[in-house]
TORKESE-95063 format. One record per residue: residue number from 1; residue in one letter; x, y, z of N, C-alpha, C, O in turn. Coordinates in steps of 0.02 Angstrom, whole numbers. Layout:
% TORKESE-95063
    i  aa    n.xx    n.yy    n.zz   ca.xx   ca.yy   ca.zz    c.xx    c.yy    c.zz    o.xx    o.yy    o.zz
  NUM   a       X       Y       Z       X       Y       Z       X       Y       Z       X       Y       Z
...
% end
This chain:
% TORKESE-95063
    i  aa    n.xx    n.yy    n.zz   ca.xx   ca.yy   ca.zz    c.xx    c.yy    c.zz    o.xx    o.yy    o.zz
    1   x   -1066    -296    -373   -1045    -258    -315   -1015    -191    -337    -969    -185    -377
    2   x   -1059    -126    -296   -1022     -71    -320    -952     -59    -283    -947     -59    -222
    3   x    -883     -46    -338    -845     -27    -283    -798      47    -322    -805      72    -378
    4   x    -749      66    -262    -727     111    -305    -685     117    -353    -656      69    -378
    5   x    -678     186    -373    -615     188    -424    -544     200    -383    -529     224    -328
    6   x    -499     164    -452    -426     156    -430    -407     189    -491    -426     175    -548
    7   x    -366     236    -470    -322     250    -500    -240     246    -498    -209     274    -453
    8   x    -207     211    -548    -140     182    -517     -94     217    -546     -99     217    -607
    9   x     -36     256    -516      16     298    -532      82     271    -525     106     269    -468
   10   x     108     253    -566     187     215    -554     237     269    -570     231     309    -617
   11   x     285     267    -528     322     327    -530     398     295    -496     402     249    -455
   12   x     451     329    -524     507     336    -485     554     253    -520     529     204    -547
   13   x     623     267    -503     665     208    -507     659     153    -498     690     108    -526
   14   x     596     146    -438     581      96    -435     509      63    -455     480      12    -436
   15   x     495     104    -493     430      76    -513     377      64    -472     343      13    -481
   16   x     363     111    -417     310      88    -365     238     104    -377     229     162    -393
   17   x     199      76    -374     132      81    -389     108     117    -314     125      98    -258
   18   x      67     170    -331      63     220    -291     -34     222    -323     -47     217    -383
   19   x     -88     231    -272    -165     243    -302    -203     294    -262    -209     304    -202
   20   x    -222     317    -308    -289     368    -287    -366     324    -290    -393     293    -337
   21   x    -390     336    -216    -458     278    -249    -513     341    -220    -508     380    -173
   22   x    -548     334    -254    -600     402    -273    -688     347    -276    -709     304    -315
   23   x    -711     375    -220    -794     371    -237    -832     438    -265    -850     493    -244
   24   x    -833     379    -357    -847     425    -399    -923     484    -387    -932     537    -418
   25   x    -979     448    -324   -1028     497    -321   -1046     561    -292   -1093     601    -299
   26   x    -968     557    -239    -959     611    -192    -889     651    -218    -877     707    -196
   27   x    -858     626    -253    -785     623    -278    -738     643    -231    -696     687    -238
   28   x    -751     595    -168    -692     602     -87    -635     556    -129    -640     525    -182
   29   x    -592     562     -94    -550     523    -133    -485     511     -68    -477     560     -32
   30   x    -441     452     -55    -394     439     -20    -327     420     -48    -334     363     -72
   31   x    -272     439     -56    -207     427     -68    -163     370     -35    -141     375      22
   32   x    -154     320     -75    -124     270     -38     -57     259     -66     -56     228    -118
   33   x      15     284     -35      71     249     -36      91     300    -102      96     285    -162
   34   x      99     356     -76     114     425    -144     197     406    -159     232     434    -117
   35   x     223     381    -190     292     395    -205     329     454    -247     317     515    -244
   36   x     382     416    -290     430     462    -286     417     562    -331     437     620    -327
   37   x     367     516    -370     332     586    -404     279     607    -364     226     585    -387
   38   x     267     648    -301     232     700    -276     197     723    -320     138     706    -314
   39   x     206     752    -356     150     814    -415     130     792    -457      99     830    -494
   40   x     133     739    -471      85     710    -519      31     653    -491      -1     608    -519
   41   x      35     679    -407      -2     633    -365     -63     691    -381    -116     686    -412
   42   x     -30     751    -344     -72     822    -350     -74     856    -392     -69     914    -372
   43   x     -81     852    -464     -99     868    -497    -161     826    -545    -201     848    -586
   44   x    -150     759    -520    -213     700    -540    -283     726    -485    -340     738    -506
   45   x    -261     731    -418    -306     762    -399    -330     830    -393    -380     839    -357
   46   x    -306     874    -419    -319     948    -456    -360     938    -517    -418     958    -519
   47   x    -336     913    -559    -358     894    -628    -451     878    -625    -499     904    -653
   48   x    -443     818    -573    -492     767    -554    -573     824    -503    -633     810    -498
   49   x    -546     864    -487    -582     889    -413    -616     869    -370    -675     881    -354
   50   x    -545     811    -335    -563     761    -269    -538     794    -227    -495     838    -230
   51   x    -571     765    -179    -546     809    -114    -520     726     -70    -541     669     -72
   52   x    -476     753     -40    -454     702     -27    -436     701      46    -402     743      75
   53   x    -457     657      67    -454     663     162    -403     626     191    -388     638     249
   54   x    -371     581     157    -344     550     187    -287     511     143    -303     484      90
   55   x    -207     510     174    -155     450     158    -141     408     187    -105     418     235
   56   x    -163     347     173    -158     269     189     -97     254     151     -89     254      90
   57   x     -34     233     222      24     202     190      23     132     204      14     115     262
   58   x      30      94     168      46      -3     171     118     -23     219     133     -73     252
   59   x     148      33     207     222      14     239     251      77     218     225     116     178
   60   x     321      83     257     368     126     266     429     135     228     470     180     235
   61   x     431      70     170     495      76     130     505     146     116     466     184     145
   62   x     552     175      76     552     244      46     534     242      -9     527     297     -35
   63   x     519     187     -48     487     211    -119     404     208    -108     359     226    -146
   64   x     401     179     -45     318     204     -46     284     263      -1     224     274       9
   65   x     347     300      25     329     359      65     355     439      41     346     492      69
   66   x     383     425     -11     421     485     -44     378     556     -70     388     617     -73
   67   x     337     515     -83     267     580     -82     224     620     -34     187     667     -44
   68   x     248     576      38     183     588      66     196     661      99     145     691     116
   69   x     267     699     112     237     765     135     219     803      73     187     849      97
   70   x     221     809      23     201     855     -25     137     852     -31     102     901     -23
   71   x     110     781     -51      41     774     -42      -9     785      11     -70     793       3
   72   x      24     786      64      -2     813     123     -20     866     139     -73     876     170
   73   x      29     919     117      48     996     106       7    1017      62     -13    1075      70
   74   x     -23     970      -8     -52     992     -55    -139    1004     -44    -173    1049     -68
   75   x    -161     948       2    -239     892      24    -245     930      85    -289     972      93
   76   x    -191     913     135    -200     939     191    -230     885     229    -256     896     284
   77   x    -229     805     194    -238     742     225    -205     715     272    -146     727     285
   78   x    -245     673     304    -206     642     383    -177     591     354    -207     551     318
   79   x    -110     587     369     -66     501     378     -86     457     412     -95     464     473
   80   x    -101     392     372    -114     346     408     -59     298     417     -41     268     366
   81   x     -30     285     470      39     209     476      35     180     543      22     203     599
   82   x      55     103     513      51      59     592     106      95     623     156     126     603
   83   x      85      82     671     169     118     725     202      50     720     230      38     774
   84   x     209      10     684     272     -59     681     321     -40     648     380     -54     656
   85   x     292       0     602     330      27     523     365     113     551     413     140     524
   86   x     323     145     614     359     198     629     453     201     627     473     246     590
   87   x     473     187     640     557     180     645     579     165     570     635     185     554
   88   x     535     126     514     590     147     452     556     203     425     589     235     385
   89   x     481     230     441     471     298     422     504     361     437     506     415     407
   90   x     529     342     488     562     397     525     638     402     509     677     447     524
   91   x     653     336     469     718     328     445     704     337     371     719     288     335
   92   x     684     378     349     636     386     265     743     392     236     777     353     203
   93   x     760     465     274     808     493     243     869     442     244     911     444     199
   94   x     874     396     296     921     346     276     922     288     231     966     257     201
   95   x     857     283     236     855     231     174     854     262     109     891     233      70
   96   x     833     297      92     863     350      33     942     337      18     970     300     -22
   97   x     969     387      70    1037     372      50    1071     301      48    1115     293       6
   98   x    1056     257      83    1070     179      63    1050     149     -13    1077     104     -46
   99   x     995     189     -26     974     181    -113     993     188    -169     991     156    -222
  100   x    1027     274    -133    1059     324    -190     984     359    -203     984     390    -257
  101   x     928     362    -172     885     391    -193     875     465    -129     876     451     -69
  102   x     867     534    -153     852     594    -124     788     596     -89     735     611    -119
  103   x     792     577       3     746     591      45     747     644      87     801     661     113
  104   x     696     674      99     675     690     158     626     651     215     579     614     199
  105   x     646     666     287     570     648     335     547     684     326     553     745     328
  106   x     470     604     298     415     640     293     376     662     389     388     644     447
  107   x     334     701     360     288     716     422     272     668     459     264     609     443
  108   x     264     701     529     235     629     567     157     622     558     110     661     551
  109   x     169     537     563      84     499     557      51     557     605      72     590     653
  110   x     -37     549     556     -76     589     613    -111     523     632    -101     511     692
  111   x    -150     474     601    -171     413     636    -144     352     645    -108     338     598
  112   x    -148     301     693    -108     248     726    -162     198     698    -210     184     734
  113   x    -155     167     625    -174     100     615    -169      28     646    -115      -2     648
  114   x    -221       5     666    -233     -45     686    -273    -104     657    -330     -92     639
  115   x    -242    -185     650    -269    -220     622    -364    -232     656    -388    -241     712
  116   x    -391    -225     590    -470    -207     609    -504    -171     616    -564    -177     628
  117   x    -457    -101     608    -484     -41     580    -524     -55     542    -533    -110     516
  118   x    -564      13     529    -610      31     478    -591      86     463    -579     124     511
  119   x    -585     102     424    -580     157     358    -641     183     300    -674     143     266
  120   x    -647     244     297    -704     264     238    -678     285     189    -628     319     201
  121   x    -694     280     133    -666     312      66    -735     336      38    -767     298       1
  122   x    -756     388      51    -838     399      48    -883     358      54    -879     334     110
  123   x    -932     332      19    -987     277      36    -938     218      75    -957     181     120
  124   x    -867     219      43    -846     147      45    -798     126      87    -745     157      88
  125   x    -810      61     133    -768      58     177    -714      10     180    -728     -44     155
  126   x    -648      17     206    -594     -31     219    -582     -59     275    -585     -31     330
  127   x    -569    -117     265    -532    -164     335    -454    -168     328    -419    -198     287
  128   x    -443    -138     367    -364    -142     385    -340    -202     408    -360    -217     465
  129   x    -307    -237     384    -269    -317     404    -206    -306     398    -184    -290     343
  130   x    -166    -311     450     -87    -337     468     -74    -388     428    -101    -443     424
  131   x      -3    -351     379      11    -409     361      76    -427     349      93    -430     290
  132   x     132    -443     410     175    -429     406     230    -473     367     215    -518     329
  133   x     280    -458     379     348    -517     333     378    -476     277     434    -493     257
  134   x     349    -427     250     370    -387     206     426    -323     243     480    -302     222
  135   x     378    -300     317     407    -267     349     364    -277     399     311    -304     385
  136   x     378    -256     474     359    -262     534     280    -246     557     247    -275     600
  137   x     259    -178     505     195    -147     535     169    -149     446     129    -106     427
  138   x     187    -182     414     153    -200     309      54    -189     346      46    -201     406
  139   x      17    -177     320     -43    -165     322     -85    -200     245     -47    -236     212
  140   x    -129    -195     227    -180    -210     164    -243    -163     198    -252    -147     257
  141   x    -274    -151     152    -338    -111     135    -394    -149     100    -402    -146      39
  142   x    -428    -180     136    -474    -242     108    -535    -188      99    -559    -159     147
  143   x    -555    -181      40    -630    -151      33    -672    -182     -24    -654    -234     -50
  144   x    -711    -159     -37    -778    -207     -96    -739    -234    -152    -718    -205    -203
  145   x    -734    -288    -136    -706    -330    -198    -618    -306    -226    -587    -310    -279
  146   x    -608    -287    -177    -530    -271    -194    -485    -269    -126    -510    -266     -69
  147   x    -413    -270    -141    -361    -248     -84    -318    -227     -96    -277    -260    -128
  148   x    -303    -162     -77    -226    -140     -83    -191    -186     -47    -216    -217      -1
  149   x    -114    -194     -73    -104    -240      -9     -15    -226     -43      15    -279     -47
  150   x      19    -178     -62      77    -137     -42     134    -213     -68     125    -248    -118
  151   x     174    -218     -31     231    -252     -65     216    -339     -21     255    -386     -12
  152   x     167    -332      -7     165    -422      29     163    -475     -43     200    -524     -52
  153   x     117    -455     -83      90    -526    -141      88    -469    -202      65    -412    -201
  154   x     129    -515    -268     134    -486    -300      91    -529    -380      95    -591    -378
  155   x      55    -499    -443      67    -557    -501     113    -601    -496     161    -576    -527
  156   x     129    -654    -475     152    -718    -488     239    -736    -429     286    -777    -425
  157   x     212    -670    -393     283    -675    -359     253    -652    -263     195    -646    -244
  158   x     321    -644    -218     282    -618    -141     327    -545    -134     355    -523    -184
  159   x     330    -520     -92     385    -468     -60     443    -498     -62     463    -553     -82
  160   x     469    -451     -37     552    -482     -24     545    -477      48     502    -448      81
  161   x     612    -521      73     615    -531     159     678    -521     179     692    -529     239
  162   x     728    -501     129     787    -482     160     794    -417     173     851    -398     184
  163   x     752    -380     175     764    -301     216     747    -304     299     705    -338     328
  164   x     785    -268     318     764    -263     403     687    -271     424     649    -239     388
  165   x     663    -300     466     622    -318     487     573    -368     430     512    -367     423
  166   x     617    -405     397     596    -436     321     560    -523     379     582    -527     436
  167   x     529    -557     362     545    -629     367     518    -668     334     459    -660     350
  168   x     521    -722     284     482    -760     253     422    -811     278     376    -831     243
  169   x     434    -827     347     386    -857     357     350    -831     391     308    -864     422
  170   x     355    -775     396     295    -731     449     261    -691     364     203    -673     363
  171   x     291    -685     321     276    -660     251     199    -713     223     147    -686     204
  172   x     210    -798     228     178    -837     180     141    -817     233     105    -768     218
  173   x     135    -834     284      81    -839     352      34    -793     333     -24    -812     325
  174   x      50    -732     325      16    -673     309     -28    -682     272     -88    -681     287
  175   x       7    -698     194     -27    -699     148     -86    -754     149    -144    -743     133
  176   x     -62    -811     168    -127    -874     157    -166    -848     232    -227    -854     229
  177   x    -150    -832     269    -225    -809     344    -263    -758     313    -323    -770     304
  178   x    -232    -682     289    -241    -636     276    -269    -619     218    -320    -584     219
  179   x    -238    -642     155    -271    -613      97    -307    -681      68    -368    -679      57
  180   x    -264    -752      53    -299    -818      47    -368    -830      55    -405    -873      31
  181   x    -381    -774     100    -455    -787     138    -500    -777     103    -549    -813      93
  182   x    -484    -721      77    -544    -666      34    -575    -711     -26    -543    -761     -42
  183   x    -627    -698     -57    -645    -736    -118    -596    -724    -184    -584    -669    -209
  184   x    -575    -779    -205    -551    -779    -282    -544    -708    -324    -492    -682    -346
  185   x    -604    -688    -328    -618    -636    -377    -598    -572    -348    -592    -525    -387
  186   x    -586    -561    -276    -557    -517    -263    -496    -471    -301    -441    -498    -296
  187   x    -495    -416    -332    -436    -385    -359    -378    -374    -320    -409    -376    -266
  188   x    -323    -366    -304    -283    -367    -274    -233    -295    -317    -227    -291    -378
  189   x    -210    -255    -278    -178    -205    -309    -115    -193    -280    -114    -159    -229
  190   x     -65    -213    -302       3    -224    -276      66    -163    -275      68    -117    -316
  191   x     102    -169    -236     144    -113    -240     196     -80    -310     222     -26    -325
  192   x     193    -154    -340     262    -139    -397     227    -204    -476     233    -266    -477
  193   x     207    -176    -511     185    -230    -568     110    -229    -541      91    -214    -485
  194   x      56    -260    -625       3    -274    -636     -41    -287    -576     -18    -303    -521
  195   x    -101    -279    -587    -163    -306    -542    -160    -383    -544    -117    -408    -580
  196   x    -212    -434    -498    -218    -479    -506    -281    -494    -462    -316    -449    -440
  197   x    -291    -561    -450    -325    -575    -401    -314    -636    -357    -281    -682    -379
  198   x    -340    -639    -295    -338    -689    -237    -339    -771    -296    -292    -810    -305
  199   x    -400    -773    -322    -393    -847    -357    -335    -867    -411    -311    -923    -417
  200   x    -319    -810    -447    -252    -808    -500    -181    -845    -450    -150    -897    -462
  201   x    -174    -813    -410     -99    -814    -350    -125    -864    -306     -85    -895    -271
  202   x    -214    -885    -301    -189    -949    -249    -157   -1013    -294    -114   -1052    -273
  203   x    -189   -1016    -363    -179   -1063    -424    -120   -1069    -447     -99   -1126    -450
  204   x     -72   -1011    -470     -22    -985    -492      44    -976    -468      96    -996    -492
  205   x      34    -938    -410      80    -902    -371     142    -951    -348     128    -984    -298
  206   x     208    -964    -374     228   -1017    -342     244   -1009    -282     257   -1061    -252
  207   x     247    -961    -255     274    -973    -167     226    -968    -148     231    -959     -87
  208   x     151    -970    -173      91   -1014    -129      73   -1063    -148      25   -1083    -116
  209   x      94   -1111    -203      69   -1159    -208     122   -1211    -209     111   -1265    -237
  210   x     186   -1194    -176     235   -1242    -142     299   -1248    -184     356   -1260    -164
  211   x     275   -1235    -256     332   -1232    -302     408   -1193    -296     460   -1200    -329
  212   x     396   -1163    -258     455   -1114    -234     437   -1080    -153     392   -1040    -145
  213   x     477   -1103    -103     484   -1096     -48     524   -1026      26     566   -1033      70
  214   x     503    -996      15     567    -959      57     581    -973     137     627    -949     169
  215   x     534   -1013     159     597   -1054     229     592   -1117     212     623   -1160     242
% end
């Protein structure tokens, strides 16, 4: 299966995995979840000469939105966010200061994600799936043989559920309806730490395979 390229940028205090995914035959390229280093979002795509249409955010924490007006400013790409997640986007600059980390609000969303969207990343397309418990409006990016899928499922661990609009059992739900589904071999590209896949974390994962519980 042809699919695209990922490119993964970890940046900032908190280590957030931030990707550029680029269809290498047209070299369009989409920005998903730019954090705390801005310019080395845009300067990968300077370097690269993608053009880039579009930022797809997974969620609203501040370490996964810290980039997005610069990169915006830079591309001139549309924001993509569920309006569930609107209110901690819009609270970018307070959760910063609750961090100790330096925010600004970012720009407002230009598109209103919805579970079942479709999305293009040149030839290649995404299904947008809700996936909440991480936060209220959490999203994934299901496309050819892979998923972004932001802070829900992690290598060998899930999100966390004690932040506002956090819950654990609306979290597992997610994950086993939502991503469980997909085939095994699916890649999975997570917000914070290594790649993996759907069959690794259904086998492995202890808070999916009962070993460790959060309700």
């Amino acid at each position: 299966m042809e699919q695209p390229r990922v490119i993964c940028l970890t940046t900032g205090q908190f280590a957030e995995n931030g990707y550029i995914v680029v269809d290498p035959g047209s070299r369009q390229a989409v920005v998903v979840d730019p954090g705390e280093d801005a310019e080395l979002f845009v300067r990968r795509v300077r370097t690269e000469g993608l053009a880039v249409g579009a930022i797809w955010l997974t969620h609203a924490h501040v370490d996964h939105v810290l980039g997005v007006g610069r990169v915006a400013e830079a591309t001139g790409a549309r924001i993509h966010l569920h309006p569930a997640d609107r209110p901690l986007y819009d609270r970018a600059a307070d959760q910063g200061r609750f961090l100790g980390v330096e925010a600004d609000t970012p720009p407002p969303p230009d598109v209103t994600l919805a579970d079942g969207d479709r999305l293009s990343c040149g030839r290649f397309e995404f299904e947008v799936r809700h996936v909440p418990g991480h936060s209220p409006g959490h999203v994934a990016f299901v496309g050819p043989g892979m998923a972004l899928v932001g802070d829900v499922v992690f290598a060998g661990s899930v999100g966390r559920t004690d932040l506002p609009g956090g819950d654990g059992r609306t979290l597992v739900e997610s994950i086993e309806t939502r991503l469980l589904t997909l085939p095994d071999d699916t890649v999975l590209y997570p917000g914070h730490g290594p790649e993996t896949t759907v069959g690794h974390e259904r086998k492995t994962n202890p808070f999916l395979t009962g070993q460790v519980r959060l309700v």
